[in-house]
DRENDOKE-651268 format. One record per residue (C-alpha): residue in three letters; x, y, z. Coordinates in pm, whole numbers, padded with zeros to 5 digits, always signed. Layout:
alaXYZ ...
END
This chain:
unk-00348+02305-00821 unk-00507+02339-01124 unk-00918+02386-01141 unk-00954+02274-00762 unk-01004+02449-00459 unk-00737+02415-00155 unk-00917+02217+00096 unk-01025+02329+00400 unk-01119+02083+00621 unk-01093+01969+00985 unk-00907+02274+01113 unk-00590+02103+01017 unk-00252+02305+01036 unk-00098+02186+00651 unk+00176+01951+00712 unk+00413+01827+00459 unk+00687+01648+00642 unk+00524+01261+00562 unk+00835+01094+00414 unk+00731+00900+00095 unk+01055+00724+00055 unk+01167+00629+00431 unk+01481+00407+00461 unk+01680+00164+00755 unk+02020+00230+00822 unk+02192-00093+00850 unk+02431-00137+01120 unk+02724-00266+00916 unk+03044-00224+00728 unk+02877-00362+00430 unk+02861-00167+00099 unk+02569-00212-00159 unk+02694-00137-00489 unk+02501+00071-00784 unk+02458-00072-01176 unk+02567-00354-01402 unk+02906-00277-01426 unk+02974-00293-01065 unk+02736-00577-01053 unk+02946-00743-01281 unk+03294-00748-01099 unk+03144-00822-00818 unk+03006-01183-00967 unk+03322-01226-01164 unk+03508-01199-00823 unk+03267-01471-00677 unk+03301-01705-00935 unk+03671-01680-00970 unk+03666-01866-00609 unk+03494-02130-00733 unk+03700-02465-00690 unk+03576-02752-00897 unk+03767-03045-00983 unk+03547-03106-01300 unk+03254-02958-01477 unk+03195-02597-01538 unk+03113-02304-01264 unk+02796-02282-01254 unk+02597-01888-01214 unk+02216-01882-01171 unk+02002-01569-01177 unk+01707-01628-01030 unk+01436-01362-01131 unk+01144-01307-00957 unk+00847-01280-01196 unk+00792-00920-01376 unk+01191-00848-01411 unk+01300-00731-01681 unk+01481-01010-01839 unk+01600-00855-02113 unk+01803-00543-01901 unk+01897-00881-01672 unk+02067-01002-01970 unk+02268-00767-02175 unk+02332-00565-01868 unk+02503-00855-01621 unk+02506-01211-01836 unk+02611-01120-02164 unk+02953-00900-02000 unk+03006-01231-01818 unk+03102-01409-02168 unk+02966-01721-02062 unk+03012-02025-02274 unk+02654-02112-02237 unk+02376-01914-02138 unk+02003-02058-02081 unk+01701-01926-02012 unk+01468-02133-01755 unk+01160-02037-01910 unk+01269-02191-02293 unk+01244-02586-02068 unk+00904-02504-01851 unk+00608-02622-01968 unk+00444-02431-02302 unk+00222-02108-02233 unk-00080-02334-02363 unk-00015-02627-02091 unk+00043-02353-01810 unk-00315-02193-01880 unk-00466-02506-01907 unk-00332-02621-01575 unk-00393-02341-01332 unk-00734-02236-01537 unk-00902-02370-01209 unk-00697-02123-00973 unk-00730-01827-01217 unk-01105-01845-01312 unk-01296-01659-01544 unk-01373-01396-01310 unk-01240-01050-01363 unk-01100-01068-00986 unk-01128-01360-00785 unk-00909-01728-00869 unk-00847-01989-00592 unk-00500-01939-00356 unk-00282-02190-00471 unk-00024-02428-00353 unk+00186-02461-00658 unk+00574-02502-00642 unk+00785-02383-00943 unk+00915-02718-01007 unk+00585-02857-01110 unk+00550-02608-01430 unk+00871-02826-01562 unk+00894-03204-01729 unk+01125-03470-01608 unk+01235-03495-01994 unk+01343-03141-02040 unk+01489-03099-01682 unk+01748-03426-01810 unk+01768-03229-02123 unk+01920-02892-01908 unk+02092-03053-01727 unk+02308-03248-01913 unk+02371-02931-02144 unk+02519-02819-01876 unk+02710-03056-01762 unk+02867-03155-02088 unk+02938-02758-02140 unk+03265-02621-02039 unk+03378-02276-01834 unk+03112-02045-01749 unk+02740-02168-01777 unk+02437-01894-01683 unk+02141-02051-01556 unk+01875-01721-01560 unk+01508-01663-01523 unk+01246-01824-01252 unk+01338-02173-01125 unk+01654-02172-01257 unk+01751-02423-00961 unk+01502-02700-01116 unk+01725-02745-01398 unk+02146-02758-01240 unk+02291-02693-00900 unk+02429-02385-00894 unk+02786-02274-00786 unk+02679-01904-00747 unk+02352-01759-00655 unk+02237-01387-00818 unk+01883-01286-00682 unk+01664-01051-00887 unk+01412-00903-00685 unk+01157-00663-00746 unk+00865-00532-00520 unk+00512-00564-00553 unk+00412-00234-00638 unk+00686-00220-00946 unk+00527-00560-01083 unk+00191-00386-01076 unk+00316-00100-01220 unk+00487-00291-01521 unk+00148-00460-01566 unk-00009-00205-01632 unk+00288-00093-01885 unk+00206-00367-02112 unk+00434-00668-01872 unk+00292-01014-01907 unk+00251-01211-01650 unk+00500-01554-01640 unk+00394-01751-01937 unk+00116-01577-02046 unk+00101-01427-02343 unk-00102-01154-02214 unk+00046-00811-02228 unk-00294-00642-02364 unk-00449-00796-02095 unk-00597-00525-01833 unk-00373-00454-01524 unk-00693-00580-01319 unk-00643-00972-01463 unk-00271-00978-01435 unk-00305-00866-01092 unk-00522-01162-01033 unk-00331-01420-01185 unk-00009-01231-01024 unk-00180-01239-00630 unk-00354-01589-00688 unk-00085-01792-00909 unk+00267-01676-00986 unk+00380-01415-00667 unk+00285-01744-00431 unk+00507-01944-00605 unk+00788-01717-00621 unk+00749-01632-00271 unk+00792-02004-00182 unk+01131-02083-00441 unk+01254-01740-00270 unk+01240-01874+00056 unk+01363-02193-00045 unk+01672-02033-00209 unk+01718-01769+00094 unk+01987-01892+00293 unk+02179-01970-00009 unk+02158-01671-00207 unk+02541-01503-00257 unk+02400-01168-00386 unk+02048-00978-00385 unk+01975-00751-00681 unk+01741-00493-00634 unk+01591-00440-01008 unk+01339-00163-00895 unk+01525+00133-01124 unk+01571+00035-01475 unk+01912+00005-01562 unk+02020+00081-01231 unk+02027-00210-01019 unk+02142-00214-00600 unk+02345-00520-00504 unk+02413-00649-00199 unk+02543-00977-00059 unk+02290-01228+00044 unk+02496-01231+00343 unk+02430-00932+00435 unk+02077-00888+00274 unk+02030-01173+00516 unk+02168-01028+00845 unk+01991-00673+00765 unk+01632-00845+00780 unk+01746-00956+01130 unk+01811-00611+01236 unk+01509-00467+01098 unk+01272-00743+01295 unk+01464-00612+01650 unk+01350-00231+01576 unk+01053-00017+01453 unk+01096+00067+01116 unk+00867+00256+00838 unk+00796+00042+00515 unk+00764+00252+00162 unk+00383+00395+00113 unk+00252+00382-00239 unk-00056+00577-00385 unk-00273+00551-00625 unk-00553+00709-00837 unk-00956+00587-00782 unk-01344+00633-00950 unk-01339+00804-00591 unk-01073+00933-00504 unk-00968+01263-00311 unk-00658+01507-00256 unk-00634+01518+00089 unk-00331+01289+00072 unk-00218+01479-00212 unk-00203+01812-00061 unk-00150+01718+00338 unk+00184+01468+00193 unk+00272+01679-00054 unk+00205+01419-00388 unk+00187+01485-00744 unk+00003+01805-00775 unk-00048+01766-01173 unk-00205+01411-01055 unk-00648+01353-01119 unk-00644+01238-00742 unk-00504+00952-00468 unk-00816+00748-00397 unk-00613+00508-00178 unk-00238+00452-00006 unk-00067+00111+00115 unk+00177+00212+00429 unk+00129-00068+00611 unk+00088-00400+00418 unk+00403-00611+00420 unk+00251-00784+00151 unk+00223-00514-00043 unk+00469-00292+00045 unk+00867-00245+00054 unk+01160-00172+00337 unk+01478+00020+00213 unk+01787-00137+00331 unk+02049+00163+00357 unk+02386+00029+00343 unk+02591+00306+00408 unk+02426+00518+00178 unk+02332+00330-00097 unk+01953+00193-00069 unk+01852-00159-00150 unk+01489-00191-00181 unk+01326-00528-00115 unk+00969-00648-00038 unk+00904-00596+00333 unk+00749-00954+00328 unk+01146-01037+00329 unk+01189-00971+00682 unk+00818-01150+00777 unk+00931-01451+00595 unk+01290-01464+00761 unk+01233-01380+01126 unk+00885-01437+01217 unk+00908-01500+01535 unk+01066-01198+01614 unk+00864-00952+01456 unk+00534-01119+01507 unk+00600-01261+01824 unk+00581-01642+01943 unk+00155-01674+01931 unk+00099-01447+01639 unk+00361-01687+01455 unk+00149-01950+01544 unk-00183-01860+01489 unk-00056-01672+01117 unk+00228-01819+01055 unk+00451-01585+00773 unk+00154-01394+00730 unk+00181-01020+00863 unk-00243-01025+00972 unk-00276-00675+01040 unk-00322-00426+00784 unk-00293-00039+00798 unk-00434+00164+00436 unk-00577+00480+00334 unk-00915+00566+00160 unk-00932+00927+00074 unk-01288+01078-00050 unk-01216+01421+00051 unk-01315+01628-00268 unk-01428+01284-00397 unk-01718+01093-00409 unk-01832+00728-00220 unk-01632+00420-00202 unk-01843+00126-00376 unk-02123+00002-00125 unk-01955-00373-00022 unk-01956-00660+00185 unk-01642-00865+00292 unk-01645-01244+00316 unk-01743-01454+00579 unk-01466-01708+00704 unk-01627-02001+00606 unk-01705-01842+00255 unk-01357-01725+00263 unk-01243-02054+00371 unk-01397-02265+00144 unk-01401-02082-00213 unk-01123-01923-00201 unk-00880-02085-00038 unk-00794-01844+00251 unk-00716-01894+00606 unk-00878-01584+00733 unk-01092-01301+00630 unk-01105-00929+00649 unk-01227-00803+00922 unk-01178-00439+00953 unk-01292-00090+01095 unk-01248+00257+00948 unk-01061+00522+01137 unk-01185+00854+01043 unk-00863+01074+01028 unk-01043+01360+00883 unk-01387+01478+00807 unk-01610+01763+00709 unk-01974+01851+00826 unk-02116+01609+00526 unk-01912+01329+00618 unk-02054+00970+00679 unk-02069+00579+00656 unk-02319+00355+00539 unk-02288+00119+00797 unk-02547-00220+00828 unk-02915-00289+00696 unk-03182-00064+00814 unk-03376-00282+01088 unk-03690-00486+00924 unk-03520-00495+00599 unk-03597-00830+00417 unk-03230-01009+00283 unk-03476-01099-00037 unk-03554-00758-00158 unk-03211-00634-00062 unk-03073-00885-00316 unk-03304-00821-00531 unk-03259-00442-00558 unk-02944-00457-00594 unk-02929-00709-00881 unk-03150-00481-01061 unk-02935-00182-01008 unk-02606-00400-01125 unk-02831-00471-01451 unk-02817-00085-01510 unk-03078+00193-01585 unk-03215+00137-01192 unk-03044+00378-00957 unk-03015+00191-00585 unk-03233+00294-00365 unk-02986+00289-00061 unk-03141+00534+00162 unk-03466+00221+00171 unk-03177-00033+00279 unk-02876+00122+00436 unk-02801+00294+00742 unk-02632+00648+00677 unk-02450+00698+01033 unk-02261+01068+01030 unk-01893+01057+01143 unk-01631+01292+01280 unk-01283+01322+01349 unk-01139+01035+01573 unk-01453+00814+01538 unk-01363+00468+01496 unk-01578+00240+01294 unk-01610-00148+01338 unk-01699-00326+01043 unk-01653-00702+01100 unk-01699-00958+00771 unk-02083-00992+00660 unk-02180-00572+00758 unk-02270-00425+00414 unk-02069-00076+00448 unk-01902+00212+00288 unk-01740+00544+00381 unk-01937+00860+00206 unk-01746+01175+00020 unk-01495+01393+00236 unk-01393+01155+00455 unk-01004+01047+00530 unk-01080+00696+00627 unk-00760+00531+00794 unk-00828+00156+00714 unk-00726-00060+00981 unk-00789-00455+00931 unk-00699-00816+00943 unk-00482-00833+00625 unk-00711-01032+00307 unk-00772-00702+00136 unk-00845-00836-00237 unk-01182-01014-00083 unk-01460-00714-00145 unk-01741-00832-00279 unk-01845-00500-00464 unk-02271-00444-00422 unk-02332-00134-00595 unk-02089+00086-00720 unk-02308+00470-00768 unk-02357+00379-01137 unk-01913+00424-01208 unk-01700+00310-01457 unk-01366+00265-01376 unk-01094+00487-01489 unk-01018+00261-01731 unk-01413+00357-01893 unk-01503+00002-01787 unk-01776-00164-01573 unk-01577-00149-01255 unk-01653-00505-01098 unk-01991-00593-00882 unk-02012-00986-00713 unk-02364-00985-00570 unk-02356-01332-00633 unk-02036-01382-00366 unk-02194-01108-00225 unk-02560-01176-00149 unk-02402-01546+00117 unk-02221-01301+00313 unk-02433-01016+00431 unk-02569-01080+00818 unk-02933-00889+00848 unk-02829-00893+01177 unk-02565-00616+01151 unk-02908-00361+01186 unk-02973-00004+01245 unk-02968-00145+01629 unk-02637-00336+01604 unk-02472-00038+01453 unk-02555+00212+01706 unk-02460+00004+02010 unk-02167-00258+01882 unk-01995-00070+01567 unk-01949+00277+01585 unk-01717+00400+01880 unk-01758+00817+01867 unk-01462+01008+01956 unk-01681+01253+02238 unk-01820+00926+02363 unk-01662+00822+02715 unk-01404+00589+02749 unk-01242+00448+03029 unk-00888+00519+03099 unk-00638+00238+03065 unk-00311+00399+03127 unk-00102+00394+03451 unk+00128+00653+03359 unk+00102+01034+03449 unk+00015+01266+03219 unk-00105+00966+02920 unk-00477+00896+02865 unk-00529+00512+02682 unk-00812+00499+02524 unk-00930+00112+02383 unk-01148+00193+02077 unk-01214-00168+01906 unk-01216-00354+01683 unk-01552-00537+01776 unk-01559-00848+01990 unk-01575-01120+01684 unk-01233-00944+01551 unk-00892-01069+01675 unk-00720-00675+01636 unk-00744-00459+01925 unk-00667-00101+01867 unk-00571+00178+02159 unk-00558+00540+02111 unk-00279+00699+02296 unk-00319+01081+02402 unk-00029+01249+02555 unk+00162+01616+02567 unk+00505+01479+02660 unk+00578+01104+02587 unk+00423+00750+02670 unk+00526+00400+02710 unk+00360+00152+02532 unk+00404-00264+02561 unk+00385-00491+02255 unk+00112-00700+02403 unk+00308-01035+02300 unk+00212-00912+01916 unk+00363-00719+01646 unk+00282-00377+01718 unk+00137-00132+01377 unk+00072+00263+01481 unk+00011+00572+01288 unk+00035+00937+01460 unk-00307+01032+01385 unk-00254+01392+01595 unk+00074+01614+01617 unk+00316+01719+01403 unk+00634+01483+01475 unk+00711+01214+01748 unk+01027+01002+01781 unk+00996+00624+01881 unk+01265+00483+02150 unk+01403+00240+02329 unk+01429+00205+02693 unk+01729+00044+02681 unk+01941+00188+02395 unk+01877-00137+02177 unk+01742+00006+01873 unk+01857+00382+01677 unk+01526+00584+01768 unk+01244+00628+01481 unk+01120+00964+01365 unk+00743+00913+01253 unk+00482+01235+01173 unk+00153+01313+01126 unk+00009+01044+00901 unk+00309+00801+00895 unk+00255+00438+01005 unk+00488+00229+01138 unk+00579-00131+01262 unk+00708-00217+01626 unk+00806-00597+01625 unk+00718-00784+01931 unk+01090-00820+01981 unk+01116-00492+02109 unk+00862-00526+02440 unk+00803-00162+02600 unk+00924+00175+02370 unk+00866+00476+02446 unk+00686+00737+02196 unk+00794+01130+02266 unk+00635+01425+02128 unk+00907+01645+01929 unk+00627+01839+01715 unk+00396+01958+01951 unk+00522+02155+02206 unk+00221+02298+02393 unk-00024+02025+02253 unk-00175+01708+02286 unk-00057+01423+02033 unk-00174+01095+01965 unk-00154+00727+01782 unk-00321+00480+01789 unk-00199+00085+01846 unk-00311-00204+01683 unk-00204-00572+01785 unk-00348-00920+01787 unk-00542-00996+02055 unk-00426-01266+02328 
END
């Protein structure tokens, strides 16, 4: 790697075998297809079924927001030769009324709006929905409805989903996309993302699942000019199968102010890259599942199979506590060769609650995966601190030209490998340089209230963001130097009683703290162990050993082959699975469990 040592750290054997682009084999004679042309005959077959007495047949494309509409159109509408072609988006409501409506959702702020409730057929007038609608009608042969909430304005014969994952609408953000209409595409990424989290992705998520069970083909528009198809029938029954087995969602990375290369070396990323601050591999929300249907992929958010079998992956009381939403969250922070993460606070629930619209709030711990000698958190406020100068230092420092005195505030607590870290809402914390921080939390990750950032600009040459104002409500002076020592840091050469019943396995319960609803168990074992789901949705990582395969005890499920690093989701469905060492063969592996608490 170019001008940068190899690291060195941990006594960790290099290990390159973390699969960045893991996929689900489908059980079924179902073939996805690849590009427009095949695309194409496929809808022409479709609609040639169509039996109408009167009127014309009727195709939608519905397109979830950040497709590209223009590769949508010349490269399946136009070779369709429809008679009439409209785009939803000309019969909405004008860019100016949009703004104007939702300004109290999307706020000023650079990050933060207000969750909303909004359903896509509110953004579109009784006058011009009469005014689509009898277009069509009065128009003859093929008409192409296309764009997002194309069902507001006809009832369609045929249903075409465009669907594209979280991750690839960030990435066209930043690309110059705009968001849906906004005429924003020199916006920064960070806005768009905003409006995108807050506004437009929860309205598409809810006209998704109101179209899902009658959706005739899913089109995965990930690759440009290269779309996956596959019929909603069996988009539909492959979500099933994937909430009946563990499966491995796709892990993105990114670049950070802080950011390290232990991911980059250990998973073997972009060498020629500045760093990977941070990973996603185990945020539904966030992340995507790759169907594999018979060798062709279809890639679709993994908040597909949440929303469509929630009972079964969550289990009966997580359902009903969360409801759709996944509420654990597994992500990486990597500072090794790096420098801090931004000194923060996350939001009490009634803060949470009330300003923002969320059910919930982040909870979380840090898992340290890796360290060096140097490593550390800053964990709490040092006992007999006084909330008023804390504030106040801190505002000065966010003013600039006053460096924050954090060793007068802050505790600095030294970690190792395999300490586990509770940080419940309201602790003021961050994780120091050369640290590999597996982040394991309740799911709200957008909600950190930034308090001092080391005097940074973002790698955009920005002001990255600080909210001492949201900040200042939320920090508890009670989370002290005491409080950390005996509640919120659980050392790995610290005792810990032995939960398992099984030969040969040592169960280790390491958190999260008593006020959060995750509980987390470390598993330690040469040859295999069985582990139960707990009644919850199950999310692991092997955080020791080279490989391990996940299996059933019953034959239900095709067994799952995980390494070093990987997570991975167990749906409550499957009860008791069994976890055997492959990697390891005269040493000690180990994961650790997360579930929701009963």
């Amino acid at each position: 790697m170019k001008g940068r040592k190899k690291l060195t750290t941990g006594g960790l054997k290099m290990r390159r075998n973390y699969v960045l682009r893991p996929e689900v084999r489908i059980h079924s004679d179902e073939r996805a297809l690849c590009g427009y042309a095949a695309a194409v005959e496929v809808v022409k077959a479709s609609l040639s079924k169509v039996d109408k007495a009167e009127g014309p047949v009727v195709l939608v494309v519905e397109c979830y927001p950040g497709t590209r509409i223009d590769e949508v159109r010349s490269g399946l509408i136009d070779p369709l030769a429809p008679s009439l072609a409209i785009f939803a988006d000309d019969y909405a409501q004008t860019t100016e009324r949009v703004q104007e409506r939702i300004s109290d959702h999307i706020t000023d702020d650079r990050v933060f709006g207000v969750m909303s409730h909004y359903t896509i057929d509110q953004f579109y007038d009784e006058d011009q929905v009469k005014a689509a609608r009898e277009k069509v009608g009065d128009a003859e042969g093929l008409v192409v409805v296309y764009g997002f909430g194309t069902t507001v304005l006809c009832e369609p014969d045929v249903i075409v989903y465009s669907s594209i994952t979280r991750w690839e609408a960030q990435l066209r953000y930043r690309a110059g996309a705009r968001n849906w209409k906004c005429n924003n595409a020199d916006e920064e990424s960070l806005r768009k993302f905003k409006r995108g989290y807050f506004f437009e992705w929860r309205m598409a998520d809810r006209q998704k699942r109101a179209l899902s069970d009658r959706i005739d083909f899913l089109m995965d528009t990930v690759e440009a000019g290269n779309p996956h198809m596959v019929s909603g029938a069996g988009w539909r029954r492959a979500l099933g199968q994937v909430a009946h087995q563990p499966f491995r969602m796709v892990p993105y990375f990114d670049a950070s102010v802080w950011g390290g290369h232990w991911m980059q070396e250990r998973f073997g990323l972009d060498p020629e890259a500045p760093n990977y601050g941070w990973s996603f591999d185990g945020v539904p929300e966030e992340n995507s599942v790759i169907l594999d249907f018979n060798g062709v992929g279809v890639e679709v958010p993994a908040q597909d199979v949440v929303s469509s079998n929630p009972e079964a992956l969550l289990g009966a009381r997580v359902h009903s506590r969360f409801g759709t939403d996944f509420p654990i969250r597994f992500d990486y922070l990597d500072t090794m060769g790096g420098g801090n993460l931004s000194l923060q606070v996350h939001s009490l629930t009634e803060y949470i609650q009330d300003r923002f619209g969320m059910a919930y709030t982040q909870d979380e711990s840090y898992y340290i995966l890796d360290s060096t000698d140097e490593s550390c958190v800053y964990l709490g406020v040092k006992t007999g601190v006084e909330k008023d100068d804390l504030v106040d230092a801190l505002s000065r420092a966010a003013e600039g030209g006053y460096r924050f005195p954090d060793e007068e505030f802050v505790n600095r607590s030294p970690v190792k490998k395999h300490d586990h870290v509770h940080i419940p809402a309201g602790t003021i914390h961050c994780g120091g340089a050369g640290t590999v921080i597996l982040e394991i939390s309740a799911t709200p990750y957008i909600f950190t209230f930034k308090l001092w950032d080391w005097g940074r600009v973002g790698l955009d040459g920005k002001p990255r963001p600080i909210h001492i104002g949201h900040g200042a409500p939320n920090i508890r002076m009670d989370r002290d130097t005491e409080c950390v020592n005996e509640r919120l840091i659980d050392r790995a050469d610290a005792p810990h009683e032995d939960l398992s019943t099984e030969p040969g396995v040592r169960v280790e319960r390491t958190g999260l703290d008593e006020v959060e609803f995750i509980e987390t168990r470390r598993y330690w074992f040469r040859e295999s162990a069985t582990l139960e789901s707990f009644g919850s949705v199950n999310e692991l990582n092997l955080i020791e050993g080279e490989a391990a395969v996940v299996e059933s005890l019953d034959g239900s499920f095709d067994p799952l082959e995980v390494h070093y690093g990987e997570t991975f989701i167990v749906p409550e469905s499957v009860g008791s699975y069994r976890i055997r060492n492959i990697g390891d063969a005269d040493g000690e592996i180990a994961v650790i469990q997360a579930f929701v608490r009963s």
